[in-house]
N, C-alpha and C positions, 0 to 999 in steps of 0.2 A: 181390399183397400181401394176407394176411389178418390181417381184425383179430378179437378175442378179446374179450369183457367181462372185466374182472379179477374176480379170484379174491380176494372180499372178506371169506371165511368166516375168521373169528379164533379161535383156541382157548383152552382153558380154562386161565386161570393155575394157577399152583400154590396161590395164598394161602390161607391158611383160611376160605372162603365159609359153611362150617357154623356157626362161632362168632358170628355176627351174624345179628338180626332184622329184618324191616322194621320201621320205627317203627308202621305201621298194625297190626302186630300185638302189640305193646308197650302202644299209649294212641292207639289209632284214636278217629277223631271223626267222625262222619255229619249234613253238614250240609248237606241236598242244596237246601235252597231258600236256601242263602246267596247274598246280595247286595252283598258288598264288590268283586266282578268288575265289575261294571257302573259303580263310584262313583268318583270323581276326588277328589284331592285339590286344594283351593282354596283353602287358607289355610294355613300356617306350624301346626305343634302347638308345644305349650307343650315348652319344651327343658330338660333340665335334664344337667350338666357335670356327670361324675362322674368329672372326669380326677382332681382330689386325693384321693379315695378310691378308689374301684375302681381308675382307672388308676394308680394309686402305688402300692398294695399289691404290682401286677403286677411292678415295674419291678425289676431285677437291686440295685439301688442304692437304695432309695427315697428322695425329695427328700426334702434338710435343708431347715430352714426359711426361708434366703432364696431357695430356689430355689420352695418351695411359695408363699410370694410374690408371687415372682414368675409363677409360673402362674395365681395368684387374681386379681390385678391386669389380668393377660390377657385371661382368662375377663368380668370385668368390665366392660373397656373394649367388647371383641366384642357387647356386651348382652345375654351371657344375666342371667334375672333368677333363678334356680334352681342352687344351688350347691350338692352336694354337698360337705363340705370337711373330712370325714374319720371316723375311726372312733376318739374319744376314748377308749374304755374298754379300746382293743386296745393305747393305747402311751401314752407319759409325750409323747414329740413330737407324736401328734395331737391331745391334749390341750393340751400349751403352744400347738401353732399356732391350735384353734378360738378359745382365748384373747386370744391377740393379736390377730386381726384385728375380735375384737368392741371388744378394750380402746385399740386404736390407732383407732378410729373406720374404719376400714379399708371398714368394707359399707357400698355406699348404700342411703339409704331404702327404695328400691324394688327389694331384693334381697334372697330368703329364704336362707338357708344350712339346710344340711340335713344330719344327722346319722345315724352307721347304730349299731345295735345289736344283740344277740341277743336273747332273750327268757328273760334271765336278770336276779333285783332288783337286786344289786349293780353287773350292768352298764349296766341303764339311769340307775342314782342320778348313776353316775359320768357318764355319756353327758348327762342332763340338768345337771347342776351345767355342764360347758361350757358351756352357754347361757346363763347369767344375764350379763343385761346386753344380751341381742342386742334387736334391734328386731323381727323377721321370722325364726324359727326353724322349723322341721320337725326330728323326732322319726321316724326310720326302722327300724320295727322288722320283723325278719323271724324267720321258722322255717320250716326244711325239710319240705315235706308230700309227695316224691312218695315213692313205693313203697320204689325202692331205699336211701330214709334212713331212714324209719321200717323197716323191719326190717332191712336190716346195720349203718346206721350208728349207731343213736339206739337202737333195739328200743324204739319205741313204736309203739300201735297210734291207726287214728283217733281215736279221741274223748282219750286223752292228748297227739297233736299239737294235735288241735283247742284243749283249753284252754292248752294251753301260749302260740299265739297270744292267745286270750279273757284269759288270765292277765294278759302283757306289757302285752295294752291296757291294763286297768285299771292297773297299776304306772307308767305311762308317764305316764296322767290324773294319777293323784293323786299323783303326787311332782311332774312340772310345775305342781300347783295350789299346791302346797307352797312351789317355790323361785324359780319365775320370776315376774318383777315381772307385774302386772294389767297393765303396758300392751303387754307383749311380743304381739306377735301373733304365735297360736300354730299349728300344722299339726299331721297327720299322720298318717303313711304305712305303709303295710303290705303287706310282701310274704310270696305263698307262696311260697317262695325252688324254685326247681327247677319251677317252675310247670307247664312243658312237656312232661313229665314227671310229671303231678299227673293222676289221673283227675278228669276234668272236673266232676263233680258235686261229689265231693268238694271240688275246689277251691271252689267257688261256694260248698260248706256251711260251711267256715272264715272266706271272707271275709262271706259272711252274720252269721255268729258275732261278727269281730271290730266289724264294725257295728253288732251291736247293745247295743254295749257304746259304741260310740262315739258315736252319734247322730247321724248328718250330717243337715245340714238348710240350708236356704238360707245360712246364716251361718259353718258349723258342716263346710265340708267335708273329705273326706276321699281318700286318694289310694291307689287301689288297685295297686301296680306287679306286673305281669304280668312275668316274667322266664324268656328262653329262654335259662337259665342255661349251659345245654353243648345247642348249638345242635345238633340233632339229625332234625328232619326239615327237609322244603321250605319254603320261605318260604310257599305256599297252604296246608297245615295249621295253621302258626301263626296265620294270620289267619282260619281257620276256628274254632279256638279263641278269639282274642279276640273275635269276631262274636259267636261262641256266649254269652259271658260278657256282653259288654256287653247282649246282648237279654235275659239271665236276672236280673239283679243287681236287686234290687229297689232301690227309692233311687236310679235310674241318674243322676237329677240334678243329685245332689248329689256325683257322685263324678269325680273325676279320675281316669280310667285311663287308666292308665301302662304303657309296655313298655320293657323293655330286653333286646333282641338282644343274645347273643354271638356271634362267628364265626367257630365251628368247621367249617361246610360251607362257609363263604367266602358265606354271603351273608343278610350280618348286614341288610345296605342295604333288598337286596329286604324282606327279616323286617317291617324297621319301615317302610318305606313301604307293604303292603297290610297289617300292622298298622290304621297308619293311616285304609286304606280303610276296615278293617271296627270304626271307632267308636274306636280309642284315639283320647287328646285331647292324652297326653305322649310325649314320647321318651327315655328315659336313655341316655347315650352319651359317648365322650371324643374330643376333638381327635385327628384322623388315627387312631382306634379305638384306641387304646391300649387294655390291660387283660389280665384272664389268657388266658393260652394262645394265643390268634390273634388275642383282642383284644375288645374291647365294639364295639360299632358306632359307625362315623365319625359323627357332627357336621358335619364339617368337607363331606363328598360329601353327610352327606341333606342340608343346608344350600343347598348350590349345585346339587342336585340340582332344587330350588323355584326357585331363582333362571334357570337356567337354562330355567324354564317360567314363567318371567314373573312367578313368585307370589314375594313379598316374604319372605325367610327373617325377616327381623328380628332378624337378625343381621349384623355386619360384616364382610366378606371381602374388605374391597378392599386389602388390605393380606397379600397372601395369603404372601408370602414372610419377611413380619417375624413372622408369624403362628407359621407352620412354623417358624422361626429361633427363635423362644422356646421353643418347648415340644421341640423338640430339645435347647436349653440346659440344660433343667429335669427331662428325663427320659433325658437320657444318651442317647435310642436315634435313630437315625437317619432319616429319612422315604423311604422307596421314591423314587427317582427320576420311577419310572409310577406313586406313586399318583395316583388321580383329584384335578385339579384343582390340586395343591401341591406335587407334585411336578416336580423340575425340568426335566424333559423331556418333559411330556405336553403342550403347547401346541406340541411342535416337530416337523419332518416331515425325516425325511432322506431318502425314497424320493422318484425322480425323479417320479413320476406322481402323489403327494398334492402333492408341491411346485407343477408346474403349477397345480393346482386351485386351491391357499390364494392363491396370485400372484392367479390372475384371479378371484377371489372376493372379494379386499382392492381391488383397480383397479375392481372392478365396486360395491365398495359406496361407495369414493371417489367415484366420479362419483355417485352414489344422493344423499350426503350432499352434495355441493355442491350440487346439486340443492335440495335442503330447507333453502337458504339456514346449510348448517355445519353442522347442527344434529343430532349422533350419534344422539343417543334417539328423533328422530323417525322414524328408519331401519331395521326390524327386523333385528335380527344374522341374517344370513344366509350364511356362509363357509363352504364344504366340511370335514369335517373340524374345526373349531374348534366344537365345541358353544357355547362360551361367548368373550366378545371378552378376549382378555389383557390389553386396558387397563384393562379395569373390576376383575380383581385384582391391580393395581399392575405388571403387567408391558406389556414392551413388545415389538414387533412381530421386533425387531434377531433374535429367539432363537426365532421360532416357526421358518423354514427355516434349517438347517444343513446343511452341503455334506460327505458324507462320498464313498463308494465306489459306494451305492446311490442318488445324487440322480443328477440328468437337468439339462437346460436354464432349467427354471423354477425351480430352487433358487437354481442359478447367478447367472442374470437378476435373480431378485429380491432375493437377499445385493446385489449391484453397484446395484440401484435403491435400495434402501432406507439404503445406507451410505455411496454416489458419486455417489446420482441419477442415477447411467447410464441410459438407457433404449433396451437395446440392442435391432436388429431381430431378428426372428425366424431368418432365417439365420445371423445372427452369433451367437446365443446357441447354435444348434444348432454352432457351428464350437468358439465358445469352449470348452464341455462336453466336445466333443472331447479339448479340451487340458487338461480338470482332470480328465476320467478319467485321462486317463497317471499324470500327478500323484500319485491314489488309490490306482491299481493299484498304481503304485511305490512307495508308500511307505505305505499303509496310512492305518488312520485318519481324522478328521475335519479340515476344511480350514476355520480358523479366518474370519472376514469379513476380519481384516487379509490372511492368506497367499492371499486371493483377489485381493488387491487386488493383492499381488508379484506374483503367476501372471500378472495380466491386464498389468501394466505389463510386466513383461520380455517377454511377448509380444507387446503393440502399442504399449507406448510406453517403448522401449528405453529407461532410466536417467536417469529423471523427475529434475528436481532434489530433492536429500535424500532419495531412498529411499534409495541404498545398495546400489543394482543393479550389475552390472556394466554397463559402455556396450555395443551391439553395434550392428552395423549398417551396411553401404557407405554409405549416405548421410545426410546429414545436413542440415535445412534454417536457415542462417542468416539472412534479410531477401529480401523483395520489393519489387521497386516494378509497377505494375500500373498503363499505362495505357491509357484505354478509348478509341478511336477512335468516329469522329461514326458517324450513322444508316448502318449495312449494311457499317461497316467493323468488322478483326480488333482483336479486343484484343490489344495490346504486353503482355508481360510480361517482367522484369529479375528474375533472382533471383541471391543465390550460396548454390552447394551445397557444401556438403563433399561427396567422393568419394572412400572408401578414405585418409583424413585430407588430402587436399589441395582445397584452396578452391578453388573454379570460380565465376565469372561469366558468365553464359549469358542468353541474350534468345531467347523464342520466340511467335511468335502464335498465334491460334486464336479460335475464335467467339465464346470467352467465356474467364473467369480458367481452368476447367479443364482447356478445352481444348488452352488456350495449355500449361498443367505438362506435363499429357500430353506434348504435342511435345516439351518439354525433354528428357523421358525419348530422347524416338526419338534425339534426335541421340546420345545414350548411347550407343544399342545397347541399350534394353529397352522391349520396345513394352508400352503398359499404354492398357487399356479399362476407362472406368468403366460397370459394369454396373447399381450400384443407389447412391442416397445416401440418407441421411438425416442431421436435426441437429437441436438442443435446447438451449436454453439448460439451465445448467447451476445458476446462481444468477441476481440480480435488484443494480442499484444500480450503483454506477460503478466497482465491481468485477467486475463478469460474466462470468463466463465461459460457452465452449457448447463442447459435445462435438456432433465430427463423425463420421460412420462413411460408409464408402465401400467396395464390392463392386467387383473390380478383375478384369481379368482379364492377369497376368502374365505373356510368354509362353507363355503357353497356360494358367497356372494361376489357376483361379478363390482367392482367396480377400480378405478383408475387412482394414480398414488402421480404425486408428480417431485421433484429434487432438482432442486439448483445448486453446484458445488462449482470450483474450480477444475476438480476434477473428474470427470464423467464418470467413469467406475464408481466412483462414490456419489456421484449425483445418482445414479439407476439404485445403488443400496438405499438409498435415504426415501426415492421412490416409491421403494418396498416396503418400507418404517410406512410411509404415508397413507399407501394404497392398507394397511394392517391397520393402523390406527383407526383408518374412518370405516374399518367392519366392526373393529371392535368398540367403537366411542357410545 
């Protein structure tokens, strides 16, 4: 036999390769002694929801106003304190809604609402006049500074874009000094909108500009948002550029910088968490990323992304399906199945080999935690496969293993423990598995917890009362009498069997109650060896039941009988009915 190394050379597509640059040659940044590699994030950044603005604008439908709402109410309860909640000068509806929710007393005290604008008079008059009345406002004004909009889009050159921010500022001051009450506390914000895309210096001379029009100072601050508008290089350049920015910005003090990822390379995530690293202090972002094109960056994953490193988002996720259920409502679009963390199927394992794992990872952290006198929190989550524990966002265990065509013995095992308290042995669970591949192969599909629980009954406990099975079976056990002879004598036993539907009354001895069944069989004609047992109580109280399991060996064939009774001695007989029935069926 010879073997070969494969032949891993891949050829050249067709696509047009010529018509694109690397971003490093576009708005390269050389930042070789940067230090946001080595830093960790330790604290939650300042969050701010801009699902009612960015992510509405995006949406096929944009929310009417009980559904925007309903999405602010959301937003609220979850804690963020940083609301974006619309672009008043762009529609008559985002105007009535900033309205109502200042005039219905709708914002708590300790929530800014935050407003966007261009950096034109009439739209900021209109954009401020929204805000009278609010308690805690921001004033969000931007203009496009990178290349490709000053000369195709705009045909302005620097120092025209530059004032045009420098302009807004000043319009933005003095028409809020104008219309909003003294006691409003007031914000605000400024983007070089395309920032990512912005040469660098240049960026830093605009927001230089609009600072010094604005004066932050201890009292007095001001909020820089960095924006990877059409997300375009790796997440390590963006964060070489925020580095860059946050070490040059003079004032850095007093200034809140902000980033807000888009995610057009898919990985809006990574953008703002070494963002992060390297000196931002905010994040803008929407539930589950909503927003244009592929979306703004999650909330909802950098959120639990902290949570799952122990670090406190300070925000609520424990509620993670009523979460996604709202803003599904409110935005028409639907949630990926696999997104990270909310999605409906990412806590779940169908393959037989993570199933094992999750099984004895939850067994191993039960004994951990009783251990610790009950006590969950004291217990570091540590499960294969489950970054995070499904009960801490409102979900439950029932839906992390599902039994399709690709699960094994440990999905099996643990659907039946965690929904019958079964606690089958290891050979049996390897036998069972057997019998629910057939099952799968035939019929395709996922094999619900109930249609596991049919599967296991019609094959060891032939037409349980009230399933609805059909009955099958040569024999049938109806009553025992058992009794136990003095020191070194056989145990008597008395049973009647059904056989092939007619009742028999039969009496056989033996060293013990088992041995005695056993014999009953021989006088049959079916000789049966019990090879292995095992049993468990099943529940607790003067109801109890236990499940028994028994390894048999059947005229010659090995296999496993299982019996549920109130009373174990007769749960292990009815075992032995079970483990007979299915050599002889």
């Amino acid at each position: 036999m010879k073997t070969r190394k494969p032949s891993n050379q891949q050829h050249p597509s067709r696509m047009p390769i010529g018509k694109y640059r690397p971003f490093h040659e576009v708005n390269g940044i050389d930042l070789p002694d940067r230090q946001w590699p080595s830093r960790r994030i330790t604290q939650a950044p300042r969050w701010l929801s801009t699902d009612l603005r960015d992510g509405n604008q995006a949406l096929i439908e944009p929310m009417d106003p009980a559904r925007k709402r309903r999405m602010f109410d959301l937003i609220v309860r979850m804690g963020y304190k940083e609301i974006e909640v619309g672009f008043p000068a762009a529609s008559q509806t985002d105007f009535d809604f900033v309205r109502s929710i200042i005039e219905d007393e709708a914002i708590p005290e300790d929530v800014t609402i935050s407003v966007l604008t261009q950096a034109r008079t009439e739209l900021i008059q209109r954009t401020v006049d929204s805000l009278v009345g609010a308690h805690r406002a921001t004033v969000h004004l931007y203009n496009a500074t990178a290349p490709v909009f000053r000369d195709i889009v705009f045909r302005n050159d620097r120092e025209a874009t530059k004032e045009l921010a420098v302009a807004g500022t000043r319009e933005v001051m003095a028409y809020a000094e104008k219309v909003l009450d003294p006691q409003t506390i007031f914000s605000y914000e400024y983007s070089p909108e395309i920032f990512i895309d912005t040469e660098i210096e240049y960026a830093l001379e605009v927001c230089e500009a609009v600072m010094d029009v604005w004066q932050p100072d201890a009292s007095r601050e001001i909020v820089l948002n960095l924006p990877a508008t059409v997300e375009r290089a790796t997440p390590n350049v963006y964060a070489d550029q925020i580095e860059w920015m946050s070490r040059n910005l003079s004032r850095r003090e007093f200034i809140a910088l902000s980033v807000h990822p888009h995610n057009d390379r898919g990985t809006a995530v990574a953008s703002a968490e070494l963002a992060v690293m390297a000196g931002a202090d905010r994040v803008e972002g929407c539930l589950f990323g909503q927003g244009e094109r592929t979306g703004n960056v999650d909330l909802v994953t950098l959120g639990m992304n902290l949570f799952s490193q122990g670090i406190d988002p300070q925000i609520d996720f424990s509620d993670i399906d009523g979460i996604r259920r709202t803003v599904e409502q409110c935005t028409q679009m639907d949630v990926h199945p696999r997104h990270p963390y909310g999605g409906d199927l990412v806590y779940t394992a169908f393959s037989g080999s993570h199933q094992d794992a999750i099984k004895k990872g939850l067994t191993a952290r039960q004994e951990r935690v009783a251990k610790a006198g009950g006590k969950r929190e004291a217990v570091p989550w540590d499960v294969p496969y489950l970054p995070v524990d499904p009960v801490d966002v409102g979900r439950n265990y029932e839906a992390v293993v599902r039994v399709n065509s690709q699960s094994g013995k440990g999905g099996v095992a643990y659907l039946l423990s965690s929904t019958r308290a079964l606690d089958l042995p290891r050979r049996l669970q390897i036998e069972f598995s057997g019998v629910v591949q057939k099952v799968t192969d035939a019929y395709g599909g996922e094999i619900s917890a109930e249609r596991l629980w049919d599967i296991f009954c019609d094959e060891y406990l032939p037409a349980p009362p009230g399933s609805g099975l059909a009955p099958w079976g040569r024999f049938a056990l109806r009553g025992t009498t058992l009794t136990s002879g003095g020191e070194g004598e056989r145990a008597t036993l008395s049973l009647t069997l059904v056989d092939r539907g007619e009742e028999r009354t039969l009496t056989a001895t033996g060293t013990g109650p088992v041995d005695a069944f056993t014999n009953v069989f021989a006088e049959l004609g079916v000789r049966v060896g019990v090879l292995d047992y095992a049993e468990h109580a099943l529940s607790t109280g003067g109801d109890a039941t236990a499940a028994a399991y028994v390894e048999c060996e059947v005229d010659g064939q090995v296999l496993w009988g299982v019996g549920i009774d109130p009373s174990i001695t007769t749960a292990s007989f009815m075992a032995i009915v079970s483990a007979v029935n299915r050599a002889v069926r």
